[in-house]
C-alpha positions as CSV (number, residue, x, y, z in Angstrom):
1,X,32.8,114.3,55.7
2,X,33.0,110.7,54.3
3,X,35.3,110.4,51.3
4,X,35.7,106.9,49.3
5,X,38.7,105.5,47.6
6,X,38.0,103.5,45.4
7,X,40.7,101.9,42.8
8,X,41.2,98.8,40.8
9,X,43.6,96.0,43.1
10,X,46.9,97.1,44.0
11,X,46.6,100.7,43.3
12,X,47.6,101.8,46.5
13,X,44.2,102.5,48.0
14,X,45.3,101.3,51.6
15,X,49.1,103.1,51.6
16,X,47.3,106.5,50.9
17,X,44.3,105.8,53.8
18,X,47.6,105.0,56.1
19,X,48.8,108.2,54.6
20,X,46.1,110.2,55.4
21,X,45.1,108.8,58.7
22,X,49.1,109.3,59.9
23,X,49.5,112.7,58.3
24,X,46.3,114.4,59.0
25,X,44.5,112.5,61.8
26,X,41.2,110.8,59.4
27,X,39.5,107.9,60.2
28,X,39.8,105.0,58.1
29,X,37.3,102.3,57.1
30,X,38.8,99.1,54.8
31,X,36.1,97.4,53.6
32,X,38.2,94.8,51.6
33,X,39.4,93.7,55.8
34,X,36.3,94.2,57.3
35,X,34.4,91.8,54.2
36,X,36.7,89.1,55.5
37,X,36.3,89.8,59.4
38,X,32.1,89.5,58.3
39,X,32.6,86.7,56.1
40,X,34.2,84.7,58.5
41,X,31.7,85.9,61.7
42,X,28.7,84.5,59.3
43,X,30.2,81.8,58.3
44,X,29.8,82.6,54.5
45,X,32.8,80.2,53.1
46,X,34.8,82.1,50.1
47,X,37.9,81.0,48.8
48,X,40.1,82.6,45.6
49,X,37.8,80.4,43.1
50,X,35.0,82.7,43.1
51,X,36.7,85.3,41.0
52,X,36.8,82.2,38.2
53,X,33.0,81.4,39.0
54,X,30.4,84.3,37.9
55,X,27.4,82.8,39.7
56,X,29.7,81.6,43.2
57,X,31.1,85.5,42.6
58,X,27.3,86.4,42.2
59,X,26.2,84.7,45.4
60,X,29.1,86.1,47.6
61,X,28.0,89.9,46.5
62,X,24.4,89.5,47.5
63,X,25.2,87.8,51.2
64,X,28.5,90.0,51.6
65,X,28.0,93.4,50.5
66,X,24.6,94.3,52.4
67,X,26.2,93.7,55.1
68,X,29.4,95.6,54.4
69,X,27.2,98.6,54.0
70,X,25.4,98.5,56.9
71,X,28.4,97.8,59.0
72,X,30.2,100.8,57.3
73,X,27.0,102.9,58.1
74,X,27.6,101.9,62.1
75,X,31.1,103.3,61.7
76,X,30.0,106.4,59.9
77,X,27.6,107.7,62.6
78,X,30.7,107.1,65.0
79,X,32.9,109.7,63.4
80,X,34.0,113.2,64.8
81,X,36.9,113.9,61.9
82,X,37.3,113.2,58.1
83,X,36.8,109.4,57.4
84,X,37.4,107.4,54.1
85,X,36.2,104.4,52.5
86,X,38.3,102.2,51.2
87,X,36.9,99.8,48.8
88,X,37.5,98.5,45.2
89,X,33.8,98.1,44.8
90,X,32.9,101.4,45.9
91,X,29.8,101.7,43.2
92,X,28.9,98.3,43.1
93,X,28.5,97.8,46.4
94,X,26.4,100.7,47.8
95,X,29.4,102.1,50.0
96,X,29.0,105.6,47.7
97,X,26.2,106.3,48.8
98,X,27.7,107.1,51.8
99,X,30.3,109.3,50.7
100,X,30.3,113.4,50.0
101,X,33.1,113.0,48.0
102,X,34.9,110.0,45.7
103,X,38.6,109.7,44.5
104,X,39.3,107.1,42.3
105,X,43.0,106.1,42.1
106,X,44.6,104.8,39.4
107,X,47.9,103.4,37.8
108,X,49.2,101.5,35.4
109,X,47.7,98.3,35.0
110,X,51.5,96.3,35.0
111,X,52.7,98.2,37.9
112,X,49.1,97.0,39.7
113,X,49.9,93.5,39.1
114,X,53.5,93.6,40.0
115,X,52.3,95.0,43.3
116,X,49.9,91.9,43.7
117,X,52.0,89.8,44.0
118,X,49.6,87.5,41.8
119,X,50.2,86.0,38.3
120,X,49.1,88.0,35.2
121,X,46.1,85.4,35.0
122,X,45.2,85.5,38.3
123,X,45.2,89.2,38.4
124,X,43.4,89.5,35.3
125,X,40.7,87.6,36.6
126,X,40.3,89.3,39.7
127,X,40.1,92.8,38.1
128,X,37.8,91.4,35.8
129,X,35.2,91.9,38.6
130,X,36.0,96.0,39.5
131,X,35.2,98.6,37.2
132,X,37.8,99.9,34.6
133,X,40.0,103.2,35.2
134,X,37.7,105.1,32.5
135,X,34.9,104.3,34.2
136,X,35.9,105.2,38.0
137,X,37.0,108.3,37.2
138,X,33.9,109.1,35.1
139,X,32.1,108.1,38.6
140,X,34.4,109.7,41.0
141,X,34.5,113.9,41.7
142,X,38.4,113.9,41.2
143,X,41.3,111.2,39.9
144,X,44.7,110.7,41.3
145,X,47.4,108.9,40.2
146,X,48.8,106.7,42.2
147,X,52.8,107.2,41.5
148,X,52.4,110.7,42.4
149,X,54.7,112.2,44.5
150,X,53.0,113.6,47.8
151,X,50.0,112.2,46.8
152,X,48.5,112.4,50.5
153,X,49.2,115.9,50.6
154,X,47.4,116.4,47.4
155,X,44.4,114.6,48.2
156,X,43.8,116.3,51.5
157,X,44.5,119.9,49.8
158,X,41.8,118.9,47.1
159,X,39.6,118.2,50.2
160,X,39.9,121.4,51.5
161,X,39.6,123.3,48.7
162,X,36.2,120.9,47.6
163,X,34.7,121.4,51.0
């Protein structure tokens, strides 16, 4: 079974994968790290601008995502135990399709961008790009929050009871 997480930034997407992986032995593929491994293999040039520039945003989508996919599509014909998908851009990127289940996780949007790191600007602009907390969970087959105590053990028991 492939299982995506998808969340707006800083939600906590990688901490629960960790989680999960350490706690219950799934596979884990990060396809926030593995864009950037690609990027830099094809020598596609990115840099924090393009989340201020809709057509240089545009452009890195079409080269990076395709090959994202069929990357994660290599790794997912490799795995013998549960594996999730990491990605903030689950929907928009096609990494869905490979998944039997979705969970989006969401928080508040203030705790997200403490979490960053990043300014209030410059976290505004880069969620700008993901899909809002109403609309993931309207996409996704369950929601967790990520301040939720136990949260790993939640998500796997929802697993088993889903499968």
């Amino acid at each position: 079974m492939i299982v995506g997480v998808t969340g707006r930034m800083a939600v906590g997407k990688s901490w629960l994968c960790r989680q999960l992986v350490d706690s219950f032995g799934c596979a884990h593929y990060n396809a926030d790290a593995r864009a950037k491994v690609i990027m830099a293999e094809q020598n596609i040039i990115t840099d924090e601008g393009i989340f201020h520039d809709g057509a240089a945003y545009e452009k890195m989508k079409k080269q990076v995502w395709p090959l994202v996919l069929a990357d994660a599509q290599k790794w997912s014909k490799k795995l013998s135990v549960t594996g999730f998908i990491e990605s903030s851009v689950l929907f928009e990127s096609g990494l869905s399709s490979l998944c039997d289940r979705t969970i989006a996780l969401t928080a508040d949007a203030h705790l997200c961008q403490s979490r960053s790191k990043l300014s209030e600007s410059a976290y505004a602009s880069r969620v700008a790009w993901q899909l809002t907390n109403v609309k993931l969970k309207n996409l996704c087959d369950a929601n967790f929050e990520s301040e939720e105590i136990a949260l790993a053990e939640k998500v796997y028991a929802w697993l088993t009871t889903a499968i």
